[in-house]
N, C-alpha and C positions, 0 to 999 in steps of 0.2 A: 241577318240572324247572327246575334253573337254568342258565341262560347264562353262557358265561366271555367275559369282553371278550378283542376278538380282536389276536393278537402285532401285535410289531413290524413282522413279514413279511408278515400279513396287509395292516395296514394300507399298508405299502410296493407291494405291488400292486394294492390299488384306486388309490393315487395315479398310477401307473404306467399302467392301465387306462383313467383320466380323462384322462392324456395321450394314449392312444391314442385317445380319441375326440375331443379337442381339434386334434388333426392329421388325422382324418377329416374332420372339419367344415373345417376351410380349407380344405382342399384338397378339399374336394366344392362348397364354395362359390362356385369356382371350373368346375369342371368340372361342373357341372350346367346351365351355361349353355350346353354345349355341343350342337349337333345337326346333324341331316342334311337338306336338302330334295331328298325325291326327287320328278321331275316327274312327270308323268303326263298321258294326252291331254287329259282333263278339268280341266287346275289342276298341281295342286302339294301336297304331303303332308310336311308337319315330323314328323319323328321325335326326340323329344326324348331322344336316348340316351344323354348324359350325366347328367339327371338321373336316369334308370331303373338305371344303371351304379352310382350314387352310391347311389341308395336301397335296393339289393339290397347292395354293401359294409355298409352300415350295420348292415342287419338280422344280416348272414354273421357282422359282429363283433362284436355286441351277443349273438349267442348263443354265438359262438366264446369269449367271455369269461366267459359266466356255467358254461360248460361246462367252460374251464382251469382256474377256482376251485373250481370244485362248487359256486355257491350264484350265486340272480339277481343278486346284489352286483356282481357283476362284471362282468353287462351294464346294470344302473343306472350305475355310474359310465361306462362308454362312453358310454351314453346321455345322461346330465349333461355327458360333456367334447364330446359332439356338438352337442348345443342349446348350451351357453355358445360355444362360439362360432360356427354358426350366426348367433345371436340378434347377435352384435357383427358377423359379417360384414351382416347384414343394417341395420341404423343406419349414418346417414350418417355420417362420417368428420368433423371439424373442416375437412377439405377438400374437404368436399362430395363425397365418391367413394363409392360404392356396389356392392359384390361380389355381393351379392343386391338386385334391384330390386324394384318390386311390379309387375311383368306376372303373367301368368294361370299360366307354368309356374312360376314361382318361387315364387307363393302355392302352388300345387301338392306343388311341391318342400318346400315349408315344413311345409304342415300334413299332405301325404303322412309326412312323415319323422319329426314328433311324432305319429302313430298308430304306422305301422308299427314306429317304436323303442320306444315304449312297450309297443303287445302284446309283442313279441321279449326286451325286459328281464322282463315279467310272466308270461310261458310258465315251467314247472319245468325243471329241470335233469332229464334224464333220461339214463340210463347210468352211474349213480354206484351203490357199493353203499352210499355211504348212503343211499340212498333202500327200503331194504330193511329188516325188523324183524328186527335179532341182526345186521345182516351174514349172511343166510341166505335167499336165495331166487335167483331165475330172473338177478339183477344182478349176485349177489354169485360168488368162484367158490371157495367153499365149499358143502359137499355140506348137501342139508337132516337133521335131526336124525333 
């Protein structure tokens, strides 16, 4: 079985896809700092709901992408335009400014986000009738032989 290198159009929206997750990551790099402190008689309780907001987007469009294509390719490259810049918001800046810190939610944030994007990129594409032998089965909506 051989492979055909993939068109122009393909290629056009994985580039398209990596910008979609290069714009996730800013702007969750951002918004993951975000949170609530609710008091309580004993103390006080952080809900960190920005980053729980950000890491559920992430996964939502890492498979919303590999699902628009038919193939993991296209929540890989989310995942790729996620982490590259992630990875730059997190390094300090030539002016010493920092989007991402090393406190405890942001390591969180971090290495939560390269799991959960990684399984979500790696999961199959399900609901496609290529995933069916002949385009003939329970996926496809062609009647069996």
């Amino acid at each position: 079985m051989t492979r055909r290198a993939p068109g122009p159009l393909a290629t056009l929206r994985i580039i398209g896809l990596s910008a979609v997750g290069l714009a996730v990551g800013i702007v969750g790099s951002f918004v993951q700092a975000t949170r609530a402190i609710v008091p309580l008689p004993s103390g006080q309780v952080v809900v960190p709901w920005g980053m729980i907001l950000v890491l559920v987007t992430v996964v939502l469009v890492i498979r919303g992408a590999a699902w628009l294509i038919g193939s993991r390719a296209g929540g890989w490259a989310v995942f790729a335009g996620w982490l590259v810049a992630t990875v730059v918001m997190a390094a300090e800046s030539p002016s010493g400014d920092l989007a991402i810190s090393g406190g405890g939610r942001q390591m969180t944030y971090l290495l939560g986000g390269v799991i959960l994007g990684a399984a979500a990129a790696t999961f199959p594409v399900l609901g496609r009738s290529s995933h069916t032998i002949d385009g003939v089965g329970p996926l496809s909506n062609e009647p069996p032989h």
